[in-house]
LOROZA-749654 format. One record per residue (C-alpha): residue in three letters; x, y, z. Coordinates in Angstrom, 1 decimal. Layout:
N
{residu->Ala east->X north->Y up->Z}
...
end
This chain:
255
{residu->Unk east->154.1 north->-23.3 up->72.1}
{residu->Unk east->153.6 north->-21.3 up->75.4}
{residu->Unk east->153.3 north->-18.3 up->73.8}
{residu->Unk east->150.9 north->-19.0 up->71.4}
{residu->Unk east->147.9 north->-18.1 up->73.9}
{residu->Unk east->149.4 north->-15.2 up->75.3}
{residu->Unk east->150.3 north->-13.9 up->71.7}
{residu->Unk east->146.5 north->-15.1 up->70.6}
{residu->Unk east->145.5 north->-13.0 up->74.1}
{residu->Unk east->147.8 north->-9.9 up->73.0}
{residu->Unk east->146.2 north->-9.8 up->69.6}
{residu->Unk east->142.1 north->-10.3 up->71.0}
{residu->Unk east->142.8 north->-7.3 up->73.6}
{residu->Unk east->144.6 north->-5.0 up->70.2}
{residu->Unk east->141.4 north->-5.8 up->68.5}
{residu->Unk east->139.1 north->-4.8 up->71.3}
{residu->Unk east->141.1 north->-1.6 up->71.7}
{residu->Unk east->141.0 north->-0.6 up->68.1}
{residu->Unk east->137.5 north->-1.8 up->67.7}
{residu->Unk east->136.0 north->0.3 up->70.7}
{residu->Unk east->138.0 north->3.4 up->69.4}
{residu->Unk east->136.6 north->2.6 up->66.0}
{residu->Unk east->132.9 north->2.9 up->67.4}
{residu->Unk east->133.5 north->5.6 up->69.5}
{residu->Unk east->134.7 north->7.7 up->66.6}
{residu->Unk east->132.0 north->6.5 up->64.5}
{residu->Unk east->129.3 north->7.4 up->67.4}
{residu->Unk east->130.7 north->11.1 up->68.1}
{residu->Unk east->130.6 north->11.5 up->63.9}
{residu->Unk east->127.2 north->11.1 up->64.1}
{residu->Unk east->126.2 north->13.3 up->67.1}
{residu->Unk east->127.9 north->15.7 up->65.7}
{residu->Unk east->125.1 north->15.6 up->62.5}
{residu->Unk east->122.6 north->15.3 up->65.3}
{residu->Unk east->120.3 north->13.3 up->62.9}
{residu->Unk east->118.0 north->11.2 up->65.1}
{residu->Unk east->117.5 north->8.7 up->63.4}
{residu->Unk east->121.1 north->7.4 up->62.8}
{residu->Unk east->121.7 north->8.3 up->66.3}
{residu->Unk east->119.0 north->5.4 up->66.9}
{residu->Unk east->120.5 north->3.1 up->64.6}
{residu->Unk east->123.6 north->3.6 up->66.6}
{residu->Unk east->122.3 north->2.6 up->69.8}
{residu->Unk east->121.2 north->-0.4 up->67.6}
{residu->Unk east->124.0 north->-1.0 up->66.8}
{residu->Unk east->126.1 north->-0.9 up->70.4}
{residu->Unk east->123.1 north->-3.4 up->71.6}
{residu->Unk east->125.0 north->-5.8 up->69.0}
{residu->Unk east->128.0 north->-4.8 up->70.1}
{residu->Unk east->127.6 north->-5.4 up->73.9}
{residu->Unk east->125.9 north->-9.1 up->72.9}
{residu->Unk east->128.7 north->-9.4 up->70.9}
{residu->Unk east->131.6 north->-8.6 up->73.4}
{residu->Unk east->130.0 north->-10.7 up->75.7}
{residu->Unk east->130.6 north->-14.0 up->73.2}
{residu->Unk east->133.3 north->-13.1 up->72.4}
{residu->Unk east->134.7 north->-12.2 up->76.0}
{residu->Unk east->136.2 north->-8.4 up->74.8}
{residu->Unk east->136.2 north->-6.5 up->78.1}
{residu->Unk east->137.1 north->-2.9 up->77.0}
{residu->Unk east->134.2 north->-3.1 up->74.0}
{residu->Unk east->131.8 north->-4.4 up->76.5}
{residu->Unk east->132.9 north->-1.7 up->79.2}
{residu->Unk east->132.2 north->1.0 up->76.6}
{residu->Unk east->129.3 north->-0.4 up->75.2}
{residu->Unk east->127.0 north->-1.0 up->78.0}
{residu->Unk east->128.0 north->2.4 up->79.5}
{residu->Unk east->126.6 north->4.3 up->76.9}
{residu->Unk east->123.1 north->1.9 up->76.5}
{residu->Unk east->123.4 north->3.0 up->80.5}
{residu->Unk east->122.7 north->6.4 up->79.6}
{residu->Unk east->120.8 north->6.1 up->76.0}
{residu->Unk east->117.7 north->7.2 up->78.1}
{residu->Unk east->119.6 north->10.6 up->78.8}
{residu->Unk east->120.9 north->10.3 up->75.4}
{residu->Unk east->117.4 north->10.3 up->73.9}
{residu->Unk east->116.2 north->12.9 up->76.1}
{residu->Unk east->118.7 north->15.4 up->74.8}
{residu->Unk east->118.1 north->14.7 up->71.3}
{residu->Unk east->114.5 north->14.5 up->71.3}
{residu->Unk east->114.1 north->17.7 up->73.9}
{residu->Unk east->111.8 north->19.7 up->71.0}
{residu->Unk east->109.9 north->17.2 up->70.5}
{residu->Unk east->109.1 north->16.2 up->74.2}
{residu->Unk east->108.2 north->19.5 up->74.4}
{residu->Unk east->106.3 north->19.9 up->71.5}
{residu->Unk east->103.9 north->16.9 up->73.0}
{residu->Unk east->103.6 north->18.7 up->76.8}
{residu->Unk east->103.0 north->21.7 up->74.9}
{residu->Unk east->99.9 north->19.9 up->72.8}
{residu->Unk east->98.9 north->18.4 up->76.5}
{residu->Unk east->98.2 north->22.1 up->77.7}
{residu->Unk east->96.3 north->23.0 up->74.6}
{residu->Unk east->92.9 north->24.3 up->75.7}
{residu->Unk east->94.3 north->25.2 up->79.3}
{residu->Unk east->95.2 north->28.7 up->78.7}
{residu->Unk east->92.0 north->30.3 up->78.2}
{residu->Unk east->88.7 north->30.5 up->75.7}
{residu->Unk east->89.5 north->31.3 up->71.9}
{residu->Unk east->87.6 north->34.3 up->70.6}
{residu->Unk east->84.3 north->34.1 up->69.0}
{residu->Unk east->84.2 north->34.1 up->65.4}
{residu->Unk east->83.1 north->38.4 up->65.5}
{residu->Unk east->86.3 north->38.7 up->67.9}
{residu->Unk east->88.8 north->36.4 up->65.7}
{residu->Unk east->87.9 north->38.6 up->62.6}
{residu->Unk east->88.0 north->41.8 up->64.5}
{residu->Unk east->91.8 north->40.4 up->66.0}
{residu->Unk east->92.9 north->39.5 up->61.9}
{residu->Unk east->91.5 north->42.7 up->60.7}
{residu->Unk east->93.6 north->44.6 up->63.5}
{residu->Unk east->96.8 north->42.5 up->62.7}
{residu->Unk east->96.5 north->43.4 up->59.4}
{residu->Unk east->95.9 north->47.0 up->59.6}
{residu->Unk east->99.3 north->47.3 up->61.8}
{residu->Unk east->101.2 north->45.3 up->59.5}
{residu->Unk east->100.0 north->47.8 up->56.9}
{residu->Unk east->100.4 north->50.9 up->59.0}
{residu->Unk east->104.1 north->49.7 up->60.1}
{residu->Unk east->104.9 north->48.3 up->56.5}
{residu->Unk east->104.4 north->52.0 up->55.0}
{residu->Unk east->106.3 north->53.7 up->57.5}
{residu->Unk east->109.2 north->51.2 up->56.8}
{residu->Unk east->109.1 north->50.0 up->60.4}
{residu->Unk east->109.8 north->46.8 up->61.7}
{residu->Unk east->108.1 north->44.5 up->63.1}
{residu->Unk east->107.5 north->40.5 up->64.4}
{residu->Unk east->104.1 north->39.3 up->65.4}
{residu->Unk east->103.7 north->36.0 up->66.4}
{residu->Unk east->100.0 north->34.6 up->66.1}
{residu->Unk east->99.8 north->31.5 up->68.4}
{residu->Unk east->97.4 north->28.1 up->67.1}
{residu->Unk east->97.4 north->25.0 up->68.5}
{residu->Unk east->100.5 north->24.9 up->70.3}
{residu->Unk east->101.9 north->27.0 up->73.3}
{residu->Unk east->104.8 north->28.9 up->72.2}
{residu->Unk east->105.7 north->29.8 up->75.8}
{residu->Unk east->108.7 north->27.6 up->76.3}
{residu->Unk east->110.5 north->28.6 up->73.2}
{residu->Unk east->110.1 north->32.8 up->73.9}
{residu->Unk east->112.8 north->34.6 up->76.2}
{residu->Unk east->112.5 north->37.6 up->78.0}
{residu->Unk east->109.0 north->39.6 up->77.3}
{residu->Unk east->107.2 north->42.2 up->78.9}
{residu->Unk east->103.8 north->41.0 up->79.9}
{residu->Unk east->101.0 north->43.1 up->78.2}
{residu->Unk east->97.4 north->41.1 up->78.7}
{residu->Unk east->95.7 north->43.6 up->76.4}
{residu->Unk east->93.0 north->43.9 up->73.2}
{residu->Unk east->94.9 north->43.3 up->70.6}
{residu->Unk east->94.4 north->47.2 up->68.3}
{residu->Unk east->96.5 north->48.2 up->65.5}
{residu->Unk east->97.5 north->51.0 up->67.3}
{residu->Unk east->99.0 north->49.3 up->70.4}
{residu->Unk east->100.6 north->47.0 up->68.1}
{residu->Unk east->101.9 north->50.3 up->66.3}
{residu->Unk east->103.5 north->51.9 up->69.4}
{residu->Unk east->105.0 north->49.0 up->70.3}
{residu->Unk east->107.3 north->48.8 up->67.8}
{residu->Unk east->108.4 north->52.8 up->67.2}
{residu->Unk east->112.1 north->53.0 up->67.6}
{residu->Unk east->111.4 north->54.8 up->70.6}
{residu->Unk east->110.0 north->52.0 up->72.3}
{residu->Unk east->111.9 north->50.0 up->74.7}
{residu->Unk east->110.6 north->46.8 up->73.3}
{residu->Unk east->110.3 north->47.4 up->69.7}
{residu->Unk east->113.2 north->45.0 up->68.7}
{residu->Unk east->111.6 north->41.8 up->70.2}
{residu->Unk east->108.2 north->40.2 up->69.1}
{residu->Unk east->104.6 north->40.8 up->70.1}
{residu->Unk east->102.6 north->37.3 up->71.4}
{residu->Unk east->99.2 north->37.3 up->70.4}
{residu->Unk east->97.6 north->34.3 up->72.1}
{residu->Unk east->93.6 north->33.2 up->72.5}
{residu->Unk east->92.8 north->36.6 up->70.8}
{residu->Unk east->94.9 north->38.7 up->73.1}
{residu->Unk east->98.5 north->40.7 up->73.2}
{residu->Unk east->100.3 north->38.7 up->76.0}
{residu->Unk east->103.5 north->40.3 up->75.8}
{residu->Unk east->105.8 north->42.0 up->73.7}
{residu->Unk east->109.7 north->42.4 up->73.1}
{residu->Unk east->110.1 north->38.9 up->73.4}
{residu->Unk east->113.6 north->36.7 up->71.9}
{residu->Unk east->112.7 north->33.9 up->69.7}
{residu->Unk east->115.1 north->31.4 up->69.0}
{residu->Unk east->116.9 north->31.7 up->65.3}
{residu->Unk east->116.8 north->29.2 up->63.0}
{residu->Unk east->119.7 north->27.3 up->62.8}
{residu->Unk east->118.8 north->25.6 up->59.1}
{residu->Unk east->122.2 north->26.0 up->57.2}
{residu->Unk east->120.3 north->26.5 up->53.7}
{residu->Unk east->118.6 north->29.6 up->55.0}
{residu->Unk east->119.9 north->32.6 up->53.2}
{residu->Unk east->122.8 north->34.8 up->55.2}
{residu->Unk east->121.0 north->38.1 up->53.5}
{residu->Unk east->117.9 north->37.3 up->55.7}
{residu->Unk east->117.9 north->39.9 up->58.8}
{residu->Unk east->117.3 north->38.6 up->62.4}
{residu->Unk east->113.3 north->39.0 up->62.2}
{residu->Unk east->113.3 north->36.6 up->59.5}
{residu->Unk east->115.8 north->34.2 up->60.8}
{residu->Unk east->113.8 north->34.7 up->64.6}
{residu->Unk east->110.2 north->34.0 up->62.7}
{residu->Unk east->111.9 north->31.0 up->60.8}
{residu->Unk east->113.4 north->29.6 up->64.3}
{residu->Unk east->110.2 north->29.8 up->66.3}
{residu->Unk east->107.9 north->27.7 up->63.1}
{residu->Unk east->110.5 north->25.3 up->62.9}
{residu->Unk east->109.7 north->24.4 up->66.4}
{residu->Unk east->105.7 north->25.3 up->66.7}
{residu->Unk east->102.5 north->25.9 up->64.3}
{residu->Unk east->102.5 north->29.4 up->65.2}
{residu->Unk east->102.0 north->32.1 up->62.5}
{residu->Unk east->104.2 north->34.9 up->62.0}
{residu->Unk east->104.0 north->38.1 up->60.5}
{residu->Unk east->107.2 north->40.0 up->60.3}
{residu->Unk east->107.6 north->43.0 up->58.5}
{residu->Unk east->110.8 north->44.6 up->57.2}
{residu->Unk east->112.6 north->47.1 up->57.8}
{residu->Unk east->114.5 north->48.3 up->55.0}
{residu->Unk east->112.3 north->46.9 up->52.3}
{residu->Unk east->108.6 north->47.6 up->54.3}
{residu->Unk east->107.7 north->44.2 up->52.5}
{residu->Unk east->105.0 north->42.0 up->54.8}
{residu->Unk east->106.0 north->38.2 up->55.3}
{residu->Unk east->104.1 north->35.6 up->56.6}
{residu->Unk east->106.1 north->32.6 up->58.0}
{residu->Unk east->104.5 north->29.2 up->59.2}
{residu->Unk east->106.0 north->25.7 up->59.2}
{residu->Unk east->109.4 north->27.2 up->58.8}
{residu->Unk east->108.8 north->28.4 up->55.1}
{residu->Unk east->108.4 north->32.4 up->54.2}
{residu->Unk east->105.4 north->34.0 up->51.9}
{residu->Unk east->107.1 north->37.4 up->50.7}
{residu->Unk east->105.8 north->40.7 up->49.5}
{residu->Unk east->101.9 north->40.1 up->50.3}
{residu->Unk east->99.6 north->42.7 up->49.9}
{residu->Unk east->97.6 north->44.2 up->52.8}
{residu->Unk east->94.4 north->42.5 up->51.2}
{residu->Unk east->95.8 north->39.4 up->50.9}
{residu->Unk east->97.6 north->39.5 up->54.3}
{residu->Unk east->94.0 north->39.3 up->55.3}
{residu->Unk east->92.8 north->36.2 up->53.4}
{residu->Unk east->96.2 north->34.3 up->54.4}
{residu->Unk east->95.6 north->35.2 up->58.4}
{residu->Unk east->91.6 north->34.3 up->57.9}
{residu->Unk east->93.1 north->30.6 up->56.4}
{residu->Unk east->95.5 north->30.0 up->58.5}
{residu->Unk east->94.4 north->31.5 up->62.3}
{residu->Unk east->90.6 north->32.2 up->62.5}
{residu->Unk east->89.8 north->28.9 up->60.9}
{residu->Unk east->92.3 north->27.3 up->63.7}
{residu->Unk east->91.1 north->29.7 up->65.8}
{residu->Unk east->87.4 north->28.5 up->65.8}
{residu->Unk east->87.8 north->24.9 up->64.9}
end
């Protein structure tokens, strides 16, 4: 008869045990997907946990528990970080400086174009990003600033093998060339194809993360691409790289 408690007491603390390690398995499953939103209805679900261990008086659940809801505002942090940033980014829009006037933004697209065209034929590569709403300074590495007219033959130089920083991108922001030979970050979508070279998979990275416009142009093909949003438009001609860049900058641009 005496034993019956401690044996009832032995058996509660084997089921906290194997219940916490359970969870803990369960929680380091799903950051490893990194999906948010199951990452939220995780922290849901320790909340009922740590009520629960409480009634139920199952110390090492609660322990574990109500550590990690002590640090689910560090949690959320980390797995929100893009987006965090993506809002202080939309704070400073307007800050940076006046956008061009609509002669200047037409006079910018049709110099774009021409140096996709000029690159393009000369199978030379290249990786232009057009910046919109958002500032894509906190997603670029490295960079050589510029502060220049933006010309299709500055654009052109830039990116002749010869050039110290023809392998990174040129930033072309409020009408201007900021900075050139810049690292953006690579995508890091798993459906994306393996074929697609690092300009592609760079221009892909940096949409998935702001509304900025990309033109990349390939080297071994000379095809022109325009990437936005994290999806690719292939092959376009010089005539309708124009009409896409009018759409999708100038009316940005001046609205």
């Amino acid at each position: 008869m005496t034993d019956s408690p401690q044996n009832f007491g032995l058996l509660l603390d084997l089921f906290d045990i194997a219940l916490a390690t359970v969870i803990i398995y369960r929680f380091s499953l799903l950051i490893k997907g990194a999906l948010a939103v199951r990452i939220l209805l995780m922290l849901a679900l320790l909340l009922l946990c740590s009520m629960f261990s409480r009634l139920a008086d199952l110390q090492t659940l609660r322990l574990i528990s109500n550590s990690i809801l002590g640090s689910s505002c560090v949690i959320l942090v980390v797995i929100f970080q893009t987006d965090i940033r993506r809002a202080f980014a939309t704070l400073n829009r307007g800050l940076r400086g006046k956008e061009p006037e609509p002669g200047e933004a037409e006079s910018v697209i049709e110099e774009l174009a021409t140096a996709a065209e000029t690159l393009a034929s000369k199978r030379i590569g290249a990786l232009i990003v057009i910046e919109r709403g958002m500032s894509v300074d906190s997603f670029i590495a490295v960079g050589t600033d510029i502060d220049a007219k933006v010309t299709s033959e500055l654009i052109s130089s830039i990116f002749l093998p010869y050039s110290p920083i023809h392998d990174g991108a040129v930033i072309i922001q409020k009408g201007k060339l900021t900075r050139a030979g810049c690292f953006l970050p690579l995508t890091q979508n798993p459906d994306v194809s393996k074929a697609l070279g690092t300009r592609h998979r760079a221009a892909l990275g940096l949409t998935e993360l702001v509304d900025a416009v990309v033109i990349v142009v390939s080297e071994e093909t000379g095809s022109i691409s325009v990437v936005l949003g994290g999806k690719k438009t292939n092959d376009l001609e010089p005539a309708t790289l124009r009409k896409v860049l009018k759409r999708l900058v100038e009316s940005r641009w001046l609205s």
